[in-house]
C-alpha positions in Angstrom: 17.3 9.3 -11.5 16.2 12.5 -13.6 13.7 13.3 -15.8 13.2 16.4 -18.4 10.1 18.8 -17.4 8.0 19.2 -21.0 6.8 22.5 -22.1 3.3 21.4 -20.1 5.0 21.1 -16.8 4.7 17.5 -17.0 7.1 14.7 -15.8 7.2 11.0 -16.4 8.0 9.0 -13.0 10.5 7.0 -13.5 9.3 3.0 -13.5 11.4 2.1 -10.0 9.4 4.7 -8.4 6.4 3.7 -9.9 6.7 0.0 -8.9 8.4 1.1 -5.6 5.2 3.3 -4.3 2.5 0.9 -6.3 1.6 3.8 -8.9 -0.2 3.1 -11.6 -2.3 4.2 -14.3 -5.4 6.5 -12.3 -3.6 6.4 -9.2 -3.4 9.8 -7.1 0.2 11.4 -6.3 0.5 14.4 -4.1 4.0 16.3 -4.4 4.9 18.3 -1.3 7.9 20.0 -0.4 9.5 18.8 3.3 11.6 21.5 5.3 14.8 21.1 3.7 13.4 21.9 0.5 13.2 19.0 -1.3 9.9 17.5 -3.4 8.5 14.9 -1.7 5.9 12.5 -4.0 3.4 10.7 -2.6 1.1 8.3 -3.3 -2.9 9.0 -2.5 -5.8 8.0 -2.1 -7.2 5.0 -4.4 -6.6 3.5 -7.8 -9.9 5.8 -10.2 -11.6 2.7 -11.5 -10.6 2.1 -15.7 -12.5 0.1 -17.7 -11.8 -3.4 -17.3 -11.3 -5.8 -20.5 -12.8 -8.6 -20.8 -9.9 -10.8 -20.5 -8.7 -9.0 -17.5 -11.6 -10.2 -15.5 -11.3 -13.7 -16.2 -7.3 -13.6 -16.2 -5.6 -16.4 -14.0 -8.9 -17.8 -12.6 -10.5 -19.9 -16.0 -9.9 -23.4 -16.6 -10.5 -24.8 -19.9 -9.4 -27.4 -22.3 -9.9 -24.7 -25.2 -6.9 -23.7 -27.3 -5.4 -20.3 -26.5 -7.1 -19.8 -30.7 -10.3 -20.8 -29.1 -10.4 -18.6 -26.0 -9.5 -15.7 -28.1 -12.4 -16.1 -30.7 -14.9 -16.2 -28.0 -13.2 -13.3 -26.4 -13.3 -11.0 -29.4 -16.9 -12.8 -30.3 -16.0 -14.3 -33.4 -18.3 -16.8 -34.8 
């Protein structure tokens, strides 16, 4: 896997090594190098808390007899 370095210094980590080490959105990564040279990246510390929609928090747990055109309406408070 490579990446391109962008005229900030920045890098995109490549979505295996995203999934592999759980990184996501606000999470902490640490780069280090070991002793032959090589950049190590780590994950750290814990995900910074985002603001949550208010589907997200209800996601997988509700159950309703309401129409997916129904559950969105209330979500986005249509009348």
């Amino acid at each position: 896997m490579s990446t391109t370095v962008t005229s900030k210094g920045q890098v995109t980590i490549p979505k295996k090594v995203r999934d592999r080490l759980g990184i996501t959105p606000g999470s902490e990564v640490e780069f280090s190098l070991n002793e032959q040279g090589d950049v190590v990246l780590l994950k750290r510390g814990r995900k910074r808390p985002t603001k949550q929609s208010p589907f997200a928090k209800i996601r997988g747990i509700v159950k309703t007899d309401l129409t997916t055109d129904q559950i969105m309406a209330l979500m986005r408070g249509d009348d």
